[in-house]
N, C-alpha and C positions, 0 to 999 in steps of 0.2 A: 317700665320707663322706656324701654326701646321702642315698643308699640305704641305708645302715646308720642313719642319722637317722632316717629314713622306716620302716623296719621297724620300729626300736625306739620309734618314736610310736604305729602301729600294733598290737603287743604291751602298751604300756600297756593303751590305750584297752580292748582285751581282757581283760585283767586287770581291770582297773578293774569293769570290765561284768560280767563272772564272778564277783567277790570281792562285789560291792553283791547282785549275784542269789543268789549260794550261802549268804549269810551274814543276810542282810535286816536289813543292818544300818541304822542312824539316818542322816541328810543328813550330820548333822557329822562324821562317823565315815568317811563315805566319801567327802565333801569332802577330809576329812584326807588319806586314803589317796593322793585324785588329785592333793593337790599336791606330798605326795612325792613322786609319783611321776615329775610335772612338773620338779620339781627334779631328781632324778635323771638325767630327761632332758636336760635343761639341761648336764649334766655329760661329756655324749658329745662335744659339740666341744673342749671345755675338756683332757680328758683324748686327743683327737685329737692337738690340738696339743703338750700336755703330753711323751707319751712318745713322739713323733719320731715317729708313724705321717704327719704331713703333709709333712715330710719327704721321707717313701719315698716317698708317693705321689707327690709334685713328682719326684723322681730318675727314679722308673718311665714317669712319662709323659715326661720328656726322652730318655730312652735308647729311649720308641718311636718319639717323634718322631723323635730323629736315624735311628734304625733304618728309619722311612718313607724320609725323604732319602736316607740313604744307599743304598735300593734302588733306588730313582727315578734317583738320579744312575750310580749303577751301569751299567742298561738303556740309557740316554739315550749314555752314555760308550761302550758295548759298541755301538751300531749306528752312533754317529758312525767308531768306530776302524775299522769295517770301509767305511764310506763314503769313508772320506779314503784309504784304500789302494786303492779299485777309481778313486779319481782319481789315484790315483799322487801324491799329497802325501805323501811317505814318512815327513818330520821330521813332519809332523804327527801321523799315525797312531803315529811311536815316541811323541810327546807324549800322545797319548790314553793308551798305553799305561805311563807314566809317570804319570800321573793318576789311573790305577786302582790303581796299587800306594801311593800317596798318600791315600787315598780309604779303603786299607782300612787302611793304619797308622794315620789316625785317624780312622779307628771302632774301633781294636782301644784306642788312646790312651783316647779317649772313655768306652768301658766297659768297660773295666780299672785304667787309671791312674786316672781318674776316676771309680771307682766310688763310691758315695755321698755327692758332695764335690759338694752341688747348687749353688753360688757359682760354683764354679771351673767344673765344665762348661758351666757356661751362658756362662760369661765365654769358655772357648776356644770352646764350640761356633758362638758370635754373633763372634768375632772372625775366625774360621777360614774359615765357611761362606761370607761375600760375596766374599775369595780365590778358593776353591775354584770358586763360580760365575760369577766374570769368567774364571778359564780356560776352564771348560767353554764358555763362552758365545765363549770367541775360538777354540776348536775348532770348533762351528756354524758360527761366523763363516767358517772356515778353507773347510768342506766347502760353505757358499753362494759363494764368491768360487771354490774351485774348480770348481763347474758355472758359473758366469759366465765361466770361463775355455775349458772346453771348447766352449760354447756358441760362442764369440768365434772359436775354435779352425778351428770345424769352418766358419766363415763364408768362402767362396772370397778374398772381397772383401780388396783389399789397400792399400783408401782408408787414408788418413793418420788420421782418425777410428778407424779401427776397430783400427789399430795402437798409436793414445794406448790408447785404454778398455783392449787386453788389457795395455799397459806398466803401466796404473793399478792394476789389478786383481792382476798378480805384484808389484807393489812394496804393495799394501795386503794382500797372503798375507803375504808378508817380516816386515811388520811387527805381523804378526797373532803368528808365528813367536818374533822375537825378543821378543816383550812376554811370550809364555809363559816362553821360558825362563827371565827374571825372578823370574815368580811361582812359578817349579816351585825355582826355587832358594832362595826365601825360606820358601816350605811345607818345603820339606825343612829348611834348618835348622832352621827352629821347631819343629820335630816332633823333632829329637834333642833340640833345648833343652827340650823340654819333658821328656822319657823321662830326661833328669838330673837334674831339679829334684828335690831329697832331699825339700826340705815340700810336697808338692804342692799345701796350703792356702794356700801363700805365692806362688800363679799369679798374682794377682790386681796382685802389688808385683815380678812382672819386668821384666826388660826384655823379653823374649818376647812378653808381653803388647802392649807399646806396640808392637812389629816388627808385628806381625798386624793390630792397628787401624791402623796407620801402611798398611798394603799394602790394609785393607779399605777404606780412603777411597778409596786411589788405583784400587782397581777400581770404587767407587761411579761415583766423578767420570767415569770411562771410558764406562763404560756410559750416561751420561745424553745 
């Protein structure tokens, strides 16, 4: 928008300059000229918003943005899944890999179902995404507790100390574990509930909706 402003301010002014030079014409007369033409100008945001071009632009920059995230989160997912399998955390790496098929159902949701519908994506995308990064972040979590475990592992030492830290360490994996499968089951419903909803303009009044901010608090409060 600013760039087509800018050019067509630009193009005036040229005209303007051209029309006063080629024509030698009187002050008033090309007075005249510059504030139609000003006017005119004036018309470019008016007519932006008018016929839905800001809009698109709003939709296009959401669908790159998600499209950033979702590659970012992709890579980050794909070097975790291979890191928790060279630790031998098996359930974790099937959860990474559980994640990724998650991950790409809703980006396929994202910009498809939600094509043009800039309310509602933004409404799933910000309901979705702090879900989506409390699991990711309890997989990290998973692959630092399991090098603190090997670490503990490989320690000869058979002090009472050092047998609490590795008990502390497989009971905060466990429960790194089970809080995923939670959220990988609540992503999953949400994600058929959402691929049924007939009005897709009507996301904003489901219950789906409230499920997703209901899970995206409780990954907030998690993380702090």
């Amino acid at each position: 928008m600013k760039a087509a402003l800018g050019s067509a301010a630009a193009l005036s002014l040229l005209l303007i300059g051209s029309y006063t030079w080629w024509f030698q014409t009187s002050w008033p007369i090309s007075l005249a000229y510059a504030t139609f033409a000003i006017v005119t100008l004036a018309t470019i945001p008016l007519c932006y918003r008018f016929f839905g071009f800001q809009d698109i632009d709003v939709v296009r920059g959401l669908l790159q943005q998600e499209q950033t995230e979702h590659d970012d989160m992709i890579a980050r997912l794909e070097k975790l899944q291979v890191d928790l399998k060279q630790l031998d955390i098996e359930e974790g790496s099937q959860q990474a890999g559980t994640l990724l098929h998650l991950l790409n159902d809703f980006h396929e949701v994202v910009t498809n179902r939600f094509h043009g519908k800039q309310l509602s994506s933004t409404t799933y995308l910000n309901a979705a995404r702090g879900v989506q990064n409390q699991t990711l972040q309890n997989l990290s979590d998973m692959a630092g507790v399991g090098h603190s475990i090997v670490s503990l592992q490989r320690n000869t030492s058979s002090d009472t100390d050092t047998q609490n830290q590795l008990q502390s360490q497989k009971k905060r994996l466990d429960g790194l574990i089970a809080d995923n499968r939670r959220l990988f089951k609540a992503l999953s419903d949400t994600s058929v509930e959402v691929a049924n909803i007939e009005e897709i303009g009507a996301f904003e009044r489901t219950e789906t909706l409230a499920k997703l901010r209901d899970l995206a608090e409780i990954a907030r409060q998690q993380s702090n």
